[in-house]
C-alpha positions, -999 to +999 in steps of 0.1 A: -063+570+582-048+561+614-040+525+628-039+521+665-018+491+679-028+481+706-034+449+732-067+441+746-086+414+768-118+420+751-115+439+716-149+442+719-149+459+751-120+481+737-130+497+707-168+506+725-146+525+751-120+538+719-153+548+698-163+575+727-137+594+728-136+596+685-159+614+665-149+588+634-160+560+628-135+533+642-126+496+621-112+469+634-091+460+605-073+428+623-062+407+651-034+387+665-025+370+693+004+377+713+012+389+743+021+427+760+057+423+749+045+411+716+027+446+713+055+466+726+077+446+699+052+458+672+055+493+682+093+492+680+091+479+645+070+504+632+083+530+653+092+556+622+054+556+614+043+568+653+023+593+650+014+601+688+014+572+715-006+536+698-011+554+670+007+556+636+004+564+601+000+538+576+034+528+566+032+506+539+055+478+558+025+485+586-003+482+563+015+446+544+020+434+580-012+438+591-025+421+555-001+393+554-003+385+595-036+399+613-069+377+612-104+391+604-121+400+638-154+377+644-170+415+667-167+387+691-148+397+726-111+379+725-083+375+750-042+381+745-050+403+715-036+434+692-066+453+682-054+480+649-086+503+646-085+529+616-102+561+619-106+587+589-085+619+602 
């Protein structure tokens, strides 16, 4: 598994263009609001578990973070938000 952090517009929008260029099946596993510097933030925190550029292993801090903070994504296009997509690798 892989988590991507990332910020998006449209999540939607995002993982459709993410899911083309992956031959696994990609999972939104949450959402948050925040801003570009929010995201940038959150990739300095979990910066030990970077695999290769808004992508990272599944730390467990990473994983509790995402549990105790994300929302569940409605597949519904948002604004201002981190997308963290999971692909079996």
């Amino acid at each position: 598994m892989t988590i991507k952090i990332g910020w998006a517009l449209n999540v939607a929008e995002r993982l459709a263009t993410l899911q083309t260029a992956s031959p696994q099946k990609l999972l939104v596993l949450g959402v948050l609001r925040g801003t570009i510097e929010q995201e940038r933030l959150a990739h300095r925190l979990f910066a030990v578990h970077r695999l290769l550029g808004e992508w990272f292993a599944p730390g467990e801090d990473l994983m509790r973070f995402i549990a105790d903070h994300a929302q569940d994504w409605s597949g519904e296009g948002a604004t201002e938000i981190f997308d963290a997509a999971e692909a079996n690798v």
